[in-house]
C-alpha positions as CSV (number, residue, x, y, z in Angstrom):
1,X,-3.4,1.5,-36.9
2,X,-2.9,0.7,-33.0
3,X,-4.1,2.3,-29.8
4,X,-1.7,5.0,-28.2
5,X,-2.8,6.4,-24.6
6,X,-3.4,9.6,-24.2
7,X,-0.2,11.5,-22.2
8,X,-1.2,14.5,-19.9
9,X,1.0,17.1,-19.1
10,X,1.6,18.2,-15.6
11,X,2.1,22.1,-15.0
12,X,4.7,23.6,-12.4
13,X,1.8,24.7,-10.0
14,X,0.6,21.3,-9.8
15,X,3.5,19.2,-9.6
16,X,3.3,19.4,-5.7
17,X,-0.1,17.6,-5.5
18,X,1.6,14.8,-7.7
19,X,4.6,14.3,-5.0
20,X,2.1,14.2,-2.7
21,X,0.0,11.5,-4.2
22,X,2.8,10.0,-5.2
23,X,4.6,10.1,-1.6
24,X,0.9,9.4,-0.4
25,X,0.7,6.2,-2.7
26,X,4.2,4.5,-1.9
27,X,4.3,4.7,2.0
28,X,0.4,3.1,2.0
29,X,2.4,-0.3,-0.5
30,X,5.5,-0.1,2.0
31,X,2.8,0.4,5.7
32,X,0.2,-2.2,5.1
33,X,2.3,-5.0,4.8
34,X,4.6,-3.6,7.7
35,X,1.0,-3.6,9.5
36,X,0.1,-6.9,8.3
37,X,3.9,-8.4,9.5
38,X,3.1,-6.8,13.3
39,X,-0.4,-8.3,13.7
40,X,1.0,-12.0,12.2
41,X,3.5,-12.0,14.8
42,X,1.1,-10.5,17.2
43,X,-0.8,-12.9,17.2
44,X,1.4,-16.3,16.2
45,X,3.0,-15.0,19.8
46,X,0.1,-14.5,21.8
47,X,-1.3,-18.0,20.7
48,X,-4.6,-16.7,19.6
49,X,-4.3,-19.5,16.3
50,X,-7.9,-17.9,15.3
51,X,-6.6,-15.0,14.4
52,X,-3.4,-15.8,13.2
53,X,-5.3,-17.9,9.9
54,X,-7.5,-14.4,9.7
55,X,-3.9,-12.7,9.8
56,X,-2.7,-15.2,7.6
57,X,-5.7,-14.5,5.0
58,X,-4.9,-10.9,4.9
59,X,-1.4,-11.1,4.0
């Protein structure tokens, strides 16, 4: 006997929230890098080398 997980079904009035959390949940993995990228250079270009290892600790 093994484990099977459990499958929901999603119904046609609620298959806009999903696209929303869905949209919602791949442009936050594709900002906060591109957020990350602009303060690293930010800072390795403004010379402040204290926040560039606090930069370099986020990425």
């Amino acid at each position: 006997m093994h484990y099977t997980t459990p499958h929901f079904q999603v119904s046609p009035n609620n298959s806009t929230s999903t696209e929303v959390e869905s949209r919602i949940f791949w442009l936050g993995l594709i900002i906060c890098p591109l957020i990350w990228t602009v303060f690293f250079f930010s800072t390795l270009f403004s010379l402040k080398l204290k926040w560039l290892v606090c930069v370099d600790q986020g990425c």
